[in-house]
C-alpha positions as CSV (number, residue, x, y, z in Angstrom):
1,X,39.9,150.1,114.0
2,X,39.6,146.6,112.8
3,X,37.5,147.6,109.9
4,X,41.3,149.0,108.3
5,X,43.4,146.9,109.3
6,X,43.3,144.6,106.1
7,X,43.8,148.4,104.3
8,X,47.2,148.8,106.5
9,X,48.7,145.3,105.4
10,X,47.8,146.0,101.9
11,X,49.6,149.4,101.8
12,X,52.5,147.9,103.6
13,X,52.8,145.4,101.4
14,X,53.0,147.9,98.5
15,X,55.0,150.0,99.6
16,X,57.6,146.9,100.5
17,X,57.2,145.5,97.1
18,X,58.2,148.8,95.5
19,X,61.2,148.7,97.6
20,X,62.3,145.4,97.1
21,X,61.5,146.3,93.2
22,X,63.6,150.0,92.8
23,X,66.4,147.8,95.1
24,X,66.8,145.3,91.8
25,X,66.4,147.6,89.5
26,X,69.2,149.8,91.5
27,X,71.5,146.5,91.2
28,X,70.2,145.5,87.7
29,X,71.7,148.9,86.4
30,X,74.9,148.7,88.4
31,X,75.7,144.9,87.3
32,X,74.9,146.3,84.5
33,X,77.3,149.2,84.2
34,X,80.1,147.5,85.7
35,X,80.1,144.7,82.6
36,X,82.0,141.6,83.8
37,X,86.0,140.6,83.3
38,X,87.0,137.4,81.3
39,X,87.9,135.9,84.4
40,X,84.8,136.0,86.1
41,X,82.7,135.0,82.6
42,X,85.5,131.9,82.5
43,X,84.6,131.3,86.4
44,X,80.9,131.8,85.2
45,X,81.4,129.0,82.7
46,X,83.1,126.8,84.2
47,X,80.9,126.1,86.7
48,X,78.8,124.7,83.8
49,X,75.3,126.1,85.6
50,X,75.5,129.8,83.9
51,X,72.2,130.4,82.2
52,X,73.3,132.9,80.0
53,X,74.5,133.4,76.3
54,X,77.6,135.0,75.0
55,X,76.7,137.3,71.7
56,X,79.6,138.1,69.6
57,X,79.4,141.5,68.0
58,X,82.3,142.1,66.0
59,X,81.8,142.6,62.1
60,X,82.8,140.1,59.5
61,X,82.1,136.9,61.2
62,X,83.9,135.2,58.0
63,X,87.0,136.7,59.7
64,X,86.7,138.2,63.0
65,X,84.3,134.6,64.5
66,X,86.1,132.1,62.6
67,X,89.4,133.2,63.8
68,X,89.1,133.4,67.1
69,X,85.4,133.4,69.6
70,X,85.0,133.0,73.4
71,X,83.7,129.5,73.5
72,X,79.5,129.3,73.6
73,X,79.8,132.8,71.4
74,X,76.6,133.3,69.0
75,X,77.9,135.7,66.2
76,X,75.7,138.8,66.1
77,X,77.6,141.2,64.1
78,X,77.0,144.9,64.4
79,X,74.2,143.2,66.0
80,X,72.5,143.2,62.8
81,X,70.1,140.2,62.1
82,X,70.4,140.8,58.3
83,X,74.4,140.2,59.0
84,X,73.4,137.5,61.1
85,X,74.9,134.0,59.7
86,X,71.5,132.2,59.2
87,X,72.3,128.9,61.6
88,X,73.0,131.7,64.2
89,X,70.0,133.5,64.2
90,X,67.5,130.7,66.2
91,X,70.2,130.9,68.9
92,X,69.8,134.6,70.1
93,X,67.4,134.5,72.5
94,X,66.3,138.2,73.1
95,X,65.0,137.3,77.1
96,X,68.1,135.2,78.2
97,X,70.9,137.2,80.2
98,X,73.7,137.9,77.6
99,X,76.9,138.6,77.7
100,X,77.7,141.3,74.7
101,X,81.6,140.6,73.6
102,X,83.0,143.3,71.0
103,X,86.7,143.6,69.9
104,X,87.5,145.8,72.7
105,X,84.7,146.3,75.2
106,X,83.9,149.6,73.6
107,X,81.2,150.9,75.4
108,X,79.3,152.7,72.6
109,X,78.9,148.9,70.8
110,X,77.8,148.1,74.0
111,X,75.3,150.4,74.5
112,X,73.7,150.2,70.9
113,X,73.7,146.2,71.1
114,X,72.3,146.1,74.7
115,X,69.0,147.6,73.6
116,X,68.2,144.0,72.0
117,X,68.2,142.2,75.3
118,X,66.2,142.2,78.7
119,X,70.0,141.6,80.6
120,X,73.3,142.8,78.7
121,X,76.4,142.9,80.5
122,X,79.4,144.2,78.6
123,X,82.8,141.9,78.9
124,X,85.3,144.1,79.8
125,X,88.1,144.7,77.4
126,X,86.1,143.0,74.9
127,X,87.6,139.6,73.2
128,X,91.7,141.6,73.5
129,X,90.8,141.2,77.1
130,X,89.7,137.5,76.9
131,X,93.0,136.3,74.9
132,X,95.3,138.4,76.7
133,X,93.9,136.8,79.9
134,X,94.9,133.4,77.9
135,X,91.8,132.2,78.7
136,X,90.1,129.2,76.0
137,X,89.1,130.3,72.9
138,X,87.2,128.6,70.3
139,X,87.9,129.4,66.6
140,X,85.9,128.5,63.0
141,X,82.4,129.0,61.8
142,X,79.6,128.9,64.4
143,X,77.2,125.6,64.9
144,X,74.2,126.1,66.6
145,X,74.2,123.5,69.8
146,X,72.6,120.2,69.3
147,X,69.4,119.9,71.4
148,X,69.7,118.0,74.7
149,X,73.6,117.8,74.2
150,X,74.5,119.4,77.5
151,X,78.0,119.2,78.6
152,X,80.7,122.3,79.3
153,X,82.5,123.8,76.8
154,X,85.7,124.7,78.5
């Protein structure tokens, strides 16, 4: 018997790590699906310890970004790197949990612009959502952070 009984922990611990792993991917895909509300994303930022980025996906960043942006947005519009405004494009980081914002939270844009990142949630209602929430907003062209600068934005 003692002969297997290294055998037995190793099996056990497999078949725990495989639960532990389909359990986080089970929450991964509801956290996922469920998207976030402005109020929890201002809650999120507030608190000045989110490590996450907020990807703007609306077209025309000339008039849609400069007009009005959640504060910390990175325009990504049509997430399309080519539409991409060139000081924004060293600031998408493709690993990072993101937070996709689109006019409305339409799910399809969602869906599409997700497939760029590891860890997409979709805010709700999209940036309508946000400013009828009459939550911060930041408005004019984008400027990547300065390194080290640190800080909140809200």
């Amino acid at each position: 018997m003692m002969k297997f009984e290294p055998y037995i922990y190793i099996v056990a611990f497999i078949v725990l790590g495989a639960g532990v792993m389909s359990e986080g991917a089970r929450a991964a895909a509801l956290q996922r699906k469920a998207g976030i509300t402005p109020k929890t994303l201002y809650r999120e930022l507030a608190k000045g310890s989110a490590k996450l980025q907020i990807i703007d996906v609306r077209p025309d960043p000339e008039e849609n970004f400069e007009d009005t942006h959640v504060p910390r947005a990175v325009p990504f519009p049509g997430c399309d790197m080519q539409q991409t405004p060139d000081e924004a494009k060293g600031s998408i980081e493709m690993i990072v949990p993101t937070i996709i914002v689109s006019q409305d939270g339409d799910e399809e844009t969602f869906e599409r612009c997700s497939a760029f990142f590891t860890s997409a949630r979709n805010l709700r209602g999209g940036l309508e959502a946000w400013v009828d929430a009459d939550l911060p907003e930041d408005t004019g062209e984008y400027e990547a952070p300065t390194p080290g600068a640190g800080g909140g934005c809200l």
